[in-house]
C-alpha positions in Angstrom: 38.4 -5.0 -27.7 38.4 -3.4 -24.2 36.5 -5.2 -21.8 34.7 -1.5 -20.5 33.9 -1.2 -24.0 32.9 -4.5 -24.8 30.5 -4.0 -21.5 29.0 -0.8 -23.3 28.3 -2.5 -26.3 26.6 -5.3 -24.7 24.2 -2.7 -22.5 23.6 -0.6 -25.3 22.2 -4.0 -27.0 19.9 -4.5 -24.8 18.5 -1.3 -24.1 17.6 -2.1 -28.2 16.8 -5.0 -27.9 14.3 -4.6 -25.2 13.4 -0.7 -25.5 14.1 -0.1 -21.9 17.2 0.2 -19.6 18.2 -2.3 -17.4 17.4 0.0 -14.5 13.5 0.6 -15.8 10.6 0.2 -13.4 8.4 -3.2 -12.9 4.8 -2.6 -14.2 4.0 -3.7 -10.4 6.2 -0.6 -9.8 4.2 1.5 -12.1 0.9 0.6 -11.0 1.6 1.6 -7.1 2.7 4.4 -8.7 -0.3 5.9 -10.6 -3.1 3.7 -9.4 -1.6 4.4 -5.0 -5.4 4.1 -3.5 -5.7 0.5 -5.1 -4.5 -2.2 -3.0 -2.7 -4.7 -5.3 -2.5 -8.2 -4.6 -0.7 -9.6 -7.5 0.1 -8.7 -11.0 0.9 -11.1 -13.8 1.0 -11.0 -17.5 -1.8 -12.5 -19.6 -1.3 -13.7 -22.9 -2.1 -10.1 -24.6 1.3 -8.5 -25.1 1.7 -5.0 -22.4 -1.3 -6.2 -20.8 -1.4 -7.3 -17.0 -3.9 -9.1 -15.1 -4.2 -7.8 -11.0 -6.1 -9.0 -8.2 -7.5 -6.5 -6.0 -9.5 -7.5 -2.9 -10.7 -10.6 -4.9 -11.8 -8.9 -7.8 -9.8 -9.5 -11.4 -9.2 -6.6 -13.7 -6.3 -5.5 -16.2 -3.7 -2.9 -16.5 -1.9 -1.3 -19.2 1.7 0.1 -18.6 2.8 3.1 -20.6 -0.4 4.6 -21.0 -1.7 4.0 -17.6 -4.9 2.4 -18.2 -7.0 0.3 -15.8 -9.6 -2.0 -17.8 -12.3 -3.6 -15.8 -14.4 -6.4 -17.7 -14.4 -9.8 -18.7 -11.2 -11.3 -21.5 -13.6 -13.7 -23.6 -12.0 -16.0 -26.5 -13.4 -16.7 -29.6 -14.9 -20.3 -28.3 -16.7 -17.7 -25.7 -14.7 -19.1 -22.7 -14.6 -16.2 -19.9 -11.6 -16.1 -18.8 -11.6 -13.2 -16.5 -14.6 -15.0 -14.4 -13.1 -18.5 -14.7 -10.2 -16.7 -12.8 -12.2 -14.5 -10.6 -13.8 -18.3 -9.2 -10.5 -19.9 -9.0 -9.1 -16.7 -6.7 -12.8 -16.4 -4.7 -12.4 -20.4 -4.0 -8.4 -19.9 -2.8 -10.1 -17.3 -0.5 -12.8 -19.1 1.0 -10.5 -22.3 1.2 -8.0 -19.4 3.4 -10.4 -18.5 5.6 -10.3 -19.1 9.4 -12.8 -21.3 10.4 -12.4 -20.9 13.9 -13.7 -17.3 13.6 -17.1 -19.1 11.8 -20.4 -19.8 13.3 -20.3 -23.9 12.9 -23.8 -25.4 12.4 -23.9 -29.2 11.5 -21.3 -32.3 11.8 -21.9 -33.7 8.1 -19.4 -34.9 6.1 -19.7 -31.9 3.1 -17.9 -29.0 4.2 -19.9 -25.2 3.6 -18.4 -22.2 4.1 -21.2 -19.9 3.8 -20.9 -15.9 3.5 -24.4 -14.7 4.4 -26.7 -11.6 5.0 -29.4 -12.3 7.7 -31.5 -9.7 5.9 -30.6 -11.4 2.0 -34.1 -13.3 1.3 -31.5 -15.1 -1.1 -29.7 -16.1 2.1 -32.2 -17.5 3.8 -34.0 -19.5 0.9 -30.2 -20.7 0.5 -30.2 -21.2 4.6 -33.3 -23.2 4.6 -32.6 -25.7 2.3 -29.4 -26.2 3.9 -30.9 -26.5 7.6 -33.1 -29.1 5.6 -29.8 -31.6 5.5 -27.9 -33.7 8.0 -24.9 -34.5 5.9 -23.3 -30.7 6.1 -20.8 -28.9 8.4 -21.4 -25.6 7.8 -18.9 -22.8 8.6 -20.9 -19.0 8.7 -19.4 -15.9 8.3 -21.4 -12.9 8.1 -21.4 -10.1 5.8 -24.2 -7.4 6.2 -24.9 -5.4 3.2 -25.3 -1.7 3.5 -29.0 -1.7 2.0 -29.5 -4.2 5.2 -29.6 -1.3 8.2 -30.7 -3.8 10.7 -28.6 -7.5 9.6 -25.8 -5.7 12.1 -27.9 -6.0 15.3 -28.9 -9.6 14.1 -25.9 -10.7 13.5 -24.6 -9.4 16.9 -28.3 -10.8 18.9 -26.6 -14.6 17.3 -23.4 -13.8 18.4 -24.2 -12.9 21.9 -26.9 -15.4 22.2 -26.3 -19.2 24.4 -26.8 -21.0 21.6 -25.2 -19.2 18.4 -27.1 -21.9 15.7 -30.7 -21.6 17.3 -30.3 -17.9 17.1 -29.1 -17.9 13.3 -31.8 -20.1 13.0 -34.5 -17.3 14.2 -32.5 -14.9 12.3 -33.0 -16.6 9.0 -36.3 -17.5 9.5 -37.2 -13.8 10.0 -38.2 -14.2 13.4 -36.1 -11.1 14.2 -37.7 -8.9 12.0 -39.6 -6.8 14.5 -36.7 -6.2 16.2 -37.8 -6.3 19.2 -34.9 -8.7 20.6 -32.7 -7.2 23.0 -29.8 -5.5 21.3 -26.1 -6.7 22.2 -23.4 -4.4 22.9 -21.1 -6.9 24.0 -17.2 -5.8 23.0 -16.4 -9.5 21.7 -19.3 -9.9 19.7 -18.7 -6.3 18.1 -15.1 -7.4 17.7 -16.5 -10.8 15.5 -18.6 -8.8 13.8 -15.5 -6.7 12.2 -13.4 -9.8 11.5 -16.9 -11.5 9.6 -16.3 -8.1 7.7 -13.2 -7.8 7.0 -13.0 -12.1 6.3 -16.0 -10.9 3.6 -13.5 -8.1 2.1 -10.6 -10.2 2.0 -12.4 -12.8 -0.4 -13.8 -10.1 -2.7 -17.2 -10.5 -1.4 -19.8 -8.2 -3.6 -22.9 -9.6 -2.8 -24.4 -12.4 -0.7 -24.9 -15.5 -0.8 -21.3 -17.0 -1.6 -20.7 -20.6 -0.5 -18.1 -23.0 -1.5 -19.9 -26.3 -1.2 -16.8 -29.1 -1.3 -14.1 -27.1 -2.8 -17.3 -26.0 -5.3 -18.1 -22.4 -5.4 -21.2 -21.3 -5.8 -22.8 -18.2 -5.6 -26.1 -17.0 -5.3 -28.9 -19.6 -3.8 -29.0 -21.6 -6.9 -30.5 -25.0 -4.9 -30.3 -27.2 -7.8 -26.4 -27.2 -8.0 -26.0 -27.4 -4.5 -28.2 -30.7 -4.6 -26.7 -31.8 -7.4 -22.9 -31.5 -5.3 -24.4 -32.5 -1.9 -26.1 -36.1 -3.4 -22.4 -37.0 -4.9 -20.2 -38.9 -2.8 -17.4 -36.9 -0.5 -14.0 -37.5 -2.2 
């Protein structure tokens, strides 16, 4: 047989076999496409044929190619494993592990390493906050992330940054000495500037609500005490 039409015969196969042409679009092509005001960080197949897992600002959801759907919710098996959150931890503790400490407010020379995404204005935050000021065995590393229903964390967070001694001031903060807000308000350039990038950190790691700390590699959100004790009183690897 001719080699051009052996060629033919061998592209037509495919196309069969696969139900595409070799020159069809990637789902990651597809998705840009329809879904253009999502930023997509990766796409991957999950073990449900057609459908895709993608990471978007830290948050795990799925996509179907061909009709175009976007599924948000949680992939459970029948032993009641969720996958979609185990995921959803294992990308928020990548994130937190990526994030540049130099930009953090560092309270504490212990040997467990926090990195702490907090709201001066959370009450969760600072029940969190006090039981960690309550230690001597932590480094902490603070980022800030104000929460819209917060109006006045901003100012607060700005007062610390500006202020001689950044930990004493987060220390008022949390402690709602601050709350009359009668401090004098900061409108220095760099600490605005920090303020973004604490923001902007937040978004990057898919931060939805406050606290988030990852405690040792651990993440842990919310201020649930008991698991922090219980990861703080076991030996540093």
């Amino acid at each position: 047989m001719d080699l051009r039409k052996k060629a033919a015969v061998v592209g037509i196969t495919l196309i069969i076999m696969t139900g595409t042409s070799l020159g069809a679009a990637t789902p990651e092509e597809t998705f840009r496409k329809n879904f253009p005001n999502i930023r997509l960080d990766s796409i991957t197949p999950t073990a449900v044929t057609g459908l895709y897992e993608i990471v978007s600002e830290g948050r795990v959801a799925y996509y179907a190619p061909g009709p175009e759907y976007l599924i948000t919710g949680s992939l459970i098996t029948r032993e009641g494993r969720n996958l979609t959150e185990e995921r959803a931890e294992k990308i928020k503790a990548r994130n937190l592990k990526e994030t540049p400490l130099e930009k953090a407010l560092k309270i504490g020379g212990g040997p467990h390493t926090v990195i702490e995404i907090t709201d001066p204005d959370c009450s969760y935050c600072r029940k969190a906050s006090a039981f960690l000021s309550s230690r001597n065995d932590v480094t902490r590393h603070v980022f800030f992330f104000p929460l819209s229903i917060h109006p006045n964390a901003e100012a607060k967070i700005r007062y610390i940054f500006c202020a001689t001694d950044r930990a004493r001031a987060y220390e008022e903060a949390m402690a709602g000495k601050l709350d009359d807000m009668k401090f004098k308000p900061c409108d220095d350039a760099a600490a605005a500037e920090l303020v973004k990038a604490h923001k902007e950190i937040g978004a990057r790691i898919g931060v939805t609500g406050t606290p988030l700390f990852l405690i040792d590699g651990q993440v842990i959100d919310g201020a649930d005490i008991p698991r922090m004790e219980k990861i703080l009183d076991s030996k540093v690897k």
